[in-house]
FIMIBA-700106 format. One record per residue: residue number from 1; residue in three letters; z, y, x of N, C-alpha, C, O, CB in turn. Coordinates in steps of 0.05 Angstrom, whole numbers, m for minus. Glycine has a CB too. Layout:
+-----+-----+--------+---------+--------+--------+----------+---------+--------+---------+--------+--------+---------+--------+--------+----------+---------+
|   n | res |   n.up | n.north | n.east |  ca.up | ca.north | ca.east |   c.up | c.north | c.east |   o.up | o.north | o.east |  cb.up | cb.north | cb.east |
+-----+-----+--------+---------+--------+--------+----------+---------+--------+---------+--------+--------+---------+--------+--------+----------+---------+
| NUM | ALA |      Z |       Y |      X |      Z |        Y |       X |      Z |       Y |      X |      Z |       Y |      X |      Z |        Y |       X |
...
+-----+-----+--------+---------+--------+--------+----------+---------+--------+---------+--------+--------+---------+--------+--------+----------+---------+
END
This chain:
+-----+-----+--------+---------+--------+--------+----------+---------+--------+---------+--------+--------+---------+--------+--------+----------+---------+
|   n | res |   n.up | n.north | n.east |  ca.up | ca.north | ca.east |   c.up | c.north | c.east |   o.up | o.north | o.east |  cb.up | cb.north | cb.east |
+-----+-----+--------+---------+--------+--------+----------+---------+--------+---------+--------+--------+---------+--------+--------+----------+---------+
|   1 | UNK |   1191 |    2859 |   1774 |   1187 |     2862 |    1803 |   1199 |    2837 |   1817 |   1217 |    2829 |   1803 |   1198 |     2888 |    1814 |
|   2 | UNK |   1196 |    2830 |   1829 |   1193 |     2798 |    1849 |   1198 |    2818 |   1875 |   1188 |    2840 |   1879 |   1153 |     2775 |    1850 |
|   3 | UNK |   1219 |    2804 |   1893 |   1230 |     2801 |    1913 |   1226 |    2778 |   1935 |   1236 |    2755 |   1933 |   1249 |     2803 |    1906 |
|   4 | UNK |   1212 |    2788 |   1956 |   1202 |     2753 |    1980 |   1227 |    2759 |   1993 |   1240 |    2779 |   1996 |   1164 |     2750 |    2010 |
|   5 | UNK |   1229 |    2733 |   2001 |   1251 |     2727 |    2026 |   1239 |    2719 |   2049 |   1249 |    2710 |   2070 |   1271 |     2704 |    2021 |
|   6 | UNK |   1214 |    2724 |   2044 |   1203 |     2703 |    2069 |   1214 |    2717 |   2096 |   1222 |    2703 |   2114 |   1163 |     2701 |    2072 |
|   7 | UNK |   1214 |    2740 |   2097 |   1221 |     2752 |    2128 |   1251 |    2742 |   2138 |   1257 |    2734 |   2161 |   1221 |     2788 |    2128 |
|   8 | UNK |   1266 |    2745 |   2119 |   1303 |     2726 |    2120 |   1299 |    2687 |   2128 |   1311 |    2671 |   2143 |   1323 |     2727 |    2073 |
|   9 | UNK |   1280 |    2686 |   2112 |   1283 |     2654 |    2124 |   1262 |    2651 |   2136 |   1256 |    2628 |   2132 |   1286 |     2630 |    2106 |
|  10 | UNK |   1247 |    2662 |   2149 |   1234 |     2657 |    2177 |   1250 |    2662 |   2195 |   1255 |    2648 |   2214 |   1211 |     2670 |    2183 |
|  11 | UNK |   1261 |    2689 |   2189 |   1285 |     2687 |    2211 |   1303 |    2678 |   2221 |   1311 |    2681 |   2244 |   1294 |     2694 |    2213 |
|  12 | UNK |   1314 |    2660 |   2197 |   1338 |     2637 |    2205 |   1326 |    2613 |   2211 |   1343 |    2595 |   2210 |   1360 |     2630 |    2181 |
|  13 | UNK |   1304 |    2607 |   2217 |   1279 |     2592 |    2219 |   1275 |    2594 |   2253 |   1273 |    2576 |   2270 |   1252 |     2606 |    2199 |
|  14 | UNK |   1274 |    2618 |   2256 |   1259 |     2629 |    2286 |   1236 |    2623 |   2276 |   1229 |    2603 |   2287 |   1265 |     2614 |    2319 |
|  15 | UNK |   1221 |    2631 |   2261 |   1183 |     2624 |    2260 |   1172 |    2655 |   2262 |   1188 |    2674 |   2264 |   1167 |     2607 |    2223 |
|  16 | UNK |   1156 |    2656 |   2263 |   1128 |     2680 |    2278 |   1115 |    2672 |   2252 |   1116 |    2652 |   2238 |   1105 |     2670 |    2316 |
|  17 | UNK |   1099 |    2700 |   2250 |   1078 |     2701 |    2226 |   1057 |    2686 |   2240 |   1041 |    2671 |   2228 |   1068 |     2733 |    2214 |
|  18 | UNK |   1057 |    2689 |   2264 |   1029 |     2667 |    2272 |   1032 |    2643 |   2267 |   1012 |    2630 |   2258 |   1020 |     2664 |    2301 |
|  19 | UNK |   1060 |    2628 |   2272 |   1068 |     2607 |    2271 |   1064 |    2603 |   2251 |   1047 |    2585 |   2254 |   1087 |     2601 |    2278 |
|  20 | UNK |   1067 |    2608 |   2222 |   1073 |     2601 |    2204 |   1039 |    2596 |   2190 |   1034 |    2576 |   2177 |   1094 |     2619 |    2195 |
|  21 | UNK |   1018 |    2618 |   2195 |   1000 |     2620 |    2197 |    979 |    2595 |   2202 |    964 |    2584 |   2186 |   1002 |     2637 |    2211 |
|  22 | UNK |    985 |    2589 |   2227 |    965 |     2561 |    2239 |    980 |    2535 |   2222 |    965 |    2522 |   2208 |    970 |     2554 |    2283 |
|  23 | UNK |   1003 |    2528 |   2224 |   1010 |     2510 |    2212 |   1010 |    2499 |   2186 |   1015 |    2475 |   2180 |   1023 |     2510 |    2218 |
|  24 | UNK |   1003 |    2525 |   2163 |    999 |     2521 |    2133 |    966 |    2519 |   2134 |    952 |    2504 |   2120 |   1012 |     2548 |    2112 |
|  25 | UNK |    959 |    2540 |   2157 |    923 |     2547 |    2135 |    923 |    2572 |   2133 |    906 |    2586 |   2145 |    918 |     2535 |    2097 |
|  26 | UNK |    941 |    2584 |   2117 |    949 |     2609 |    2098 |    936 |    2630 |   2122 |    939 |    2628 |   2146 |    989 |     2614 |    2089 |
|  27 | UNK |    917 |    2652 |   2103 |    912 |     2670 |    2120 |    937 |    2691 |   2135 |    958 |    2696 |   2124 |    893 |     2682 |    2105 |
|  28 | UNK |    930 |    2703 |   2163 |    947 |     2714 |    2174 |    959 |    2731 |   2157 |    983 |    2729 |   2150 |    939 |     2724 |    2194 |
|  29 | UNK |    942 |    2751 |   2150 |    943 |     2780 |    2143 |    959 |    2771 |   2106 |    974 |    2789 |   2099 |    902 |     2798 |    2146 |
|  30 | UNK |    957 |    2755 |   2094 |    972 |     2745 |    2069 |    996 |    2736 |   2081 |   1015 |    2745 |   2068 |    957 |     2722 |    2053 |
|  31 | UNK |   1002 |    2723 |   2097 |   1031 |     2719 |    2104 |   1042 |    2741 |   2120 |   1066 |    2742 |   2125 |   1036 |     2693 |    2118 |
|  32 | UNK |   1020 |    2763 |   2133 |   1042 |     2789 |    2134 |   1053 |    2809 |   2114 |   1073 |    2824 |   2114 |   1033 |     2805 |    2151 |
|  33 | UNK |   1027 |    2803 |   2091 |   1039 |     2824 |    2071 |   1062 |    2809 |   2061 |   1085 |    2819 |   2060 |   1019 |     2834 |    2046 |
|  34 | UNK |   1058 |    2787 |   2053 |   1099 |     2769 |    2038 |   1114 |    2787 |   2066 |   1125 |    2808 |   2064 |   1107 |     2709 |    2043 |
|  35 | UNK |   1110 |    2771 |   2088 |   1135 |     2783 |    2106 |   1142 |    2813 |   2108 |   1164 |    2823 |   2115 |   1130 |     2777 |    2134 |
|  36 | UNK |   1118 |    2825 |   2099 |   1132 |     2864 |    2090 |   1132 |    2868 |   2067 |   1131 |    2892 |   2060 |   1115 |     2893 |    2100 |
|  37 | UNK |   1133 |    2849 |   2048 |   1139 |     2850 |    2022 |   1113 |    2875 |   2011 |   1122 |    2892 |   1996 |   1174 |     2857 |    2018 |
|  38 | UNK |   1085 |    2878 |   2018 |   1064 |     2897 |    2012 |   1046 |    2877 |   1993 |   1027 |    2888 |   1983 |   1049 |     2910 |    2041 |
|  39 | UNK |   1050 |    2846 |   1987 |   1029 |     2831 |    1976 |   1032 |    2846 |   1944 |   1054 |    2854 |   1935 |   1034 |     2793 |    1980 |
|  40 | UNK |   1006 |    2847 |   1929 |   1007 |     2861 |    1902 |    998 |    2834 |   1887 |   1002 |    2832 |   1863 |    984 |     2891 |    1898 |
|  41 | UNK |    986 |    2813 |   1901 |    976 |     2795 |    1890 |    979 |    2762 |   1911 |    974 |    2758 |   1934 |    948 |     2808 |    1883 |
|  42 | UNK |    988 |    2747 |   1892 |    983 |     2719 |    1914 |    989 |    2701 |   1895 |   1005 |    2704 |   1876 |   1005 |     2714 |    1946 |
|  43 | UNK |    970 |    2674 |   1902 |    962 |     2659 |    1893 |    981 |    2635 |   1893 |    989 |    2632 |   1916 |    942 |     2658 |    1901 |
|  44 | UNK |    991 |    2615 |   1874 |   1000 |     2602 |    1868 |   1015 |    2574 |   1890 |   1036 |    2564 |   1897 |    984 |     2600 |    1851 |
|  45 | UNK |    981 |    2573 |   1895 |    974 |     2553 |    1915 |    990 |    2561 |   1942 |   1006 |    2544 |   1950 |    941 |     2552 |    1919 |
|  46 | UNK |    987 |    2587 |   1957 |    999 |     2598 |    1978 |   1027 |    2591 |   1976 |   1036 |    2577 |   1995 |    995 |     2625 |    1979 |
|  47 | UNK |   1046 |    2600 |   1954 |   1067 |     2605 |    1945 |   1078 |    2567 |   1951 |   1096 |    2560 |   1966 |   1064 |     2621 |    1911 |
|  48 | UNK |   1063 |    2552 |   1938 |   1066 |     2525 |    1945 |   1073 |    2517 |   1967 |   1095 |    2505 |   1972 |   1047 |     2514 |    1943 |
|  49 | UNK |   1052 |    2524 |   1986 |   1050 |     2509 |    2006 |   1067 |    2524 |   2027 |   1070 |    2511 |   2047 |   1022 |     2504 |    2014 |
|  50 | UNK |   1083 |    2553 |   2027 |   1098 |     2560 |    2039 |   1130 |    2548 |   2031 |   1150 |    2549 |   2045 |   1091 |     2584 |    2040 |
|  51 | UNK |   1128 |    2539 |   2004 |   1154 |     2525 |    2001 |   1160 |    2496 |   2014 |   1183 |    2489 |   2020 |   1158 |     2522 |    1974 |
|  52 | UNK |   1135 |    2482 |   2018 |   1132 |     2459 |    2030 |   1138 |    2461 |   2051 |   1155 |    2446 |   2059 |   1112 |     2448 |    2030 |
|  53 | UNK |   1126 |    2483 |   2071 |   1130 |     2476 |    2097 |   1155 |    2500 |   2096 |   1166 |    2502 |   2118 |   1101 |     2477 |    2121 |
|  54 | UNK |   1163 |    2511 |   2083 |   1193 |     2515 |    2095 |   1220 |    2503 |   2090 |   1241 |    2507 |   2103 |   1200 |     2538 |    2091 |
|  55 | UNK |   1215 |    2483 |   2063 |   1226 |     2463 |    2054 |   1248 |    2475 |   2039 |   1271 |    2466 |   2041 |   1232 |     2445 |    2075 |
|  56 | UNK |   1243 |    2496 |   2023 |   1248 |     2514 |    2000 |   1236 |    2509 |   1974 |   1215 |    2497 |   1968 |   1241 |     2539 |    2007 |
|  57 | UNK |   1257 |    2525 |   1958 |   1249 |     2522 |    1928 |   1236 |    2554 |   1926 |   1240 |    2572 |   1942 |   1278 |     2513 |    1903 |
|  58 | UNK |   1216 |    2555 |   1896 |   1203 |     2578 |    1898 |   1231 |    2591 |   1894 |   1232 |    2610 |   1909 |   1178 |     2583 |    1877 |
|  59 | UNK |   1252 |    2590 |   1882 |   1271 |     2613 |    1871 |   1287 |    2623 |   1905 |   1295 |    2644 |   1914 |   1300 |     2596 |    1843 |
|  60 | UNK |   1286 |    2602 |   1911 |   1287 |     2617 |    1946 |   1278 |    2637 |   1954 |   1292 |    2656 |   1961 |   1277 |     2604 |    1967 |
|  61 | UNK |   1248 |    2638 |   1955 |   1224 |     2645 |    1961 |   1223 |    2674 |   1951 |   1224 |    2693 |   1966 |   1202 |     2625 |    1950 |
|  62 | UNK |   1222 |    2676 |   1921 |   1220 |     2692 |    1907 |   1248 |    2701 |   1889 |   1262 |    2681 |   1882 |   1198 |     2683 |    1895 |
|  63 | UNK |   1254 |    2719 |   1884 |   1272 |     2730 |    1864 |   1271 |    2751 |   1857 |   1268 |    2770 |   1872 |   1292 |     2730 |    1868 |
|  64 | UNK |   1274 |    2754 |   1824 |   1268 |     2771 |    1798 |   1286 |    2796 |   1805 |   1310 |    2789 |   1807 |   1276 |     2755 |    1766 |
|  65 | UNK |   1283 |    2813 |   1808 |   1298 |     2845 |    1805 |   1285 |    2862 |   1777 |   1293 |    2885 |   1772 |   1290 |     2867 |    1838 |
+-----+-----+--------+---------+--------+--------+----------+---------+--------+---------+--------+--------+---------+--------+--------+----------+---------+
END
């Protein structure tokens, strides 16, 4: 099982799922499921490009429980 952080470091961020949204690409509704931790599936590429623009490593991002 995999653990997102995305909702913790958007928050220490101040970013909005919209925000985060327009400025990657990434569909809305895929960066709300990471932020309620409900995604069952996501793609590599996503995972990428949210480390880029939050200027994170995936082990940030993600962690193993």
């Amino acid at each position: 099982m995999l653990k997102c952080h995305l909702s913790k470091i958007m928050g220490e961020k101040r970013l909005k799922v919209s925000d985060v949204a327009r400025d990657t690409g990434i569909n809305r509704g895929t960066v709300t499921r990471l932020y309620n931790e409900t995604a069952t599936r996501v793609e590599l590429e996503v995972i990428d490009t949210l480390c880029t623009y939050l200027n994170i490593s995936v082990g940030e991002l993600l962690e193993q429980q």
